[in-house]
Legacy VTK file of the C-alpha trace (Angstrom):
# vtk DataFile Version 3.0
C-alpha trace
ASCII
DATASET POLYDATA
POINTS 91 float
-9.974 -22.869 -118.103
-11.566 -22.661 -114.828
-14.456 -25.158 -115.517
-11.766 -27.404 -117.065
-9.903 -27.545 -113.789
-13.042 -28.064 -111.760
-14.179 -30.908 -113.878
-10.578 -32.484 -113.479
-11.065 -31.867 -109.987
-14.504 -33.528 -109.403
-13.420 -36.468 -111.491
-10.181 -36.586 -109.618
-12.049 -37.100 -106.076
-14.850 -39.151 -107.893
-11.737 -41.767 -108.874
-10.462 -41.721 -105.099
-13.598 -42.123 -103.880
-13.920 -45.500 -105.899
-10.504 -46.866 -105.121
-11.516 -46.731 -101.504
-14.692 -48.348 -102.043
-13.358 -50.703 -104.307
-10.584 -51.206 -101.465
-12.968 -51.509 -98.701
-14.990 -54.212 -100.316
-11.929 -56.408 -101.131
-11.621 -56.499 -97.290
-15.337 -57.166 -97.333
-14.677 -60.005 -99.273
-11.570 -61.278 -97.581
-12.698 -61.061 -94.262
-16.548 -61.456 -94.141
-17.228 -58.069 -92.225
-20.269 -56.761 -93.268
-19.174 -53.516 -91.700
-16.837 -52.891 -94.694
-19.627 -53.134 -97.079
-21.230 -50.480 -95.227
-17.754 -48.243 -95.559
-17.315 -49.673 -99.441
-20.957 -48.850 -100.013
-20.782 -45.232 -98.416
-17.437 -44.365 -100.217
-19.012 -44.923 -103.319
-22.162 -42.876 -103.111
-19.815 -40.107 -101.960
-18.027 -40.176 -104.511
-20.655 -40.409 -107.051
-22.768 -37.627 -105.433
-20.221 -34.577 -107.363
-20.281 -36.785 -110.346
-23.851 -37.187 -110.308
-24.141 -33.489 -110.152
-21.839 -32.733 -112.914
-24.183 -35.069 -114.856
-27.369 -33.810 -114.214
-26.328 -30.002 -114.392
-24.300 -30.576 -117.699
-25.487 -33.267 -119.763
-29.607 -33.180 -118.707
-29.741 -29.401 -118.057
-30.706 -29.591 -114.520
-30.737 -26.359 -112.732
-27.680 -26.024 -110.615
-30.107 -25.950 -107.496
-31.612 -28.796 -108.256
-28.369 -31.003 -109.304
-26.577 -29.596 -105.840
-29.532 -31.050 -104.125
-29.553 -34.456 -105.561
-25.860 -35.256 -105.084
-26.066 -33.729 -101.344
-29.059 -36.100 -100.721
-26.839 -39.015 -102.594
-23.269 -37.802 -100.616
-25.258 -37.341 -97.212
-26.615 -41.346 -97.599
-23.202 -42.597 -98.197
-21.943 -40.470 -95.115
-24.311 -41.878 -93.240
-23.177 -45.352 -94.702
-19.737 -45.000 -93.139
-21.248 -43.710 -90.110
-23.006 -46.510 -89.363
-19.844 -48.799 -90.453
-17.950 -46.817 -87.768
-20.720 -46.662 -84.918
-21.957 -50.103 -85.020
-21.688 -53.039 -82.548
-19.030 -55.460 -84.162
-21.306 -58.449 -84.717
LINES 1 92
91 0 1 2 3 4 5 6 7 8 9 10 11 12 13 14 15 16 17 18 19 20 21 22 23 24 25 26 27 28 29 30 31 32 33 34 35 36 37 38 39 40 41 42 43 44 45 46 47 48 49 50 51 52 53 54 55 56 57 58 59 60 61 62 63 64 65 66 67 68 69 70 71 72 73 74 75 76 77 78 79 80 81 82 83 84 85 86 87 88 89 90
C-alpha cells in the first residue's frame, strides 16, 4: 500500500509539474519572452526528474543509487533553468 501511495504521489507532482510548464510556455507563446521558455523548460525537467527515476528503478532495474542520481542531475538542470529565467537581464 505504501509504494502505491508513493507512486500516486510522484505521478501526482510529475502532472503539476507539466501544467506549469505547459502554462509557462503558453505565456511564452503569447508574449514572446524567451524567459518563460526558460521557466516552461525548467518546470518540466523537474518534474520529469521523479518520474524518470521511477522509470529507471522499476521498469529497467536500475539500482536505486543510480536512478536517484540521474533524476537529481535531470531536476538540478531544470532548477537551474528557472534560475536563470528568474536572474536574468530582461532583454
Amino acid at each position: 500500500m505504501e509504494h502505491t501511495l508513493f507512486v500516486i504521489a510522484k505521478l501526482f507532482t510529475t502532472a503539476l509539474a507539466l501544467v506549469i510548464a505547459y502554462q509557462a510556455y503558453r505565456g511564452y507563446q503569447r508574449h514572446s519572452t524567451r524567459l518563460l521558455l526558460y521557466v516552461a523548460v525548467g518546470f518540466a525537467l523537474v518534474g520529469l526528474g521523479g518520474l524518470l527515476e521511477g522509470v529507471l528503478f522499476e521498469a529497467l532495474q536500475v539500482s536505486i543509487f543510480q536512478a536517484g542520481f540521474v533524476a537529481a542531475l535531470v531536476t538540478a538542470v531544470g532548477m537551474l533553468s528557472i534560475l536563470y529565467a528568474l536572474c536574468a537581464p530582461n532583454p
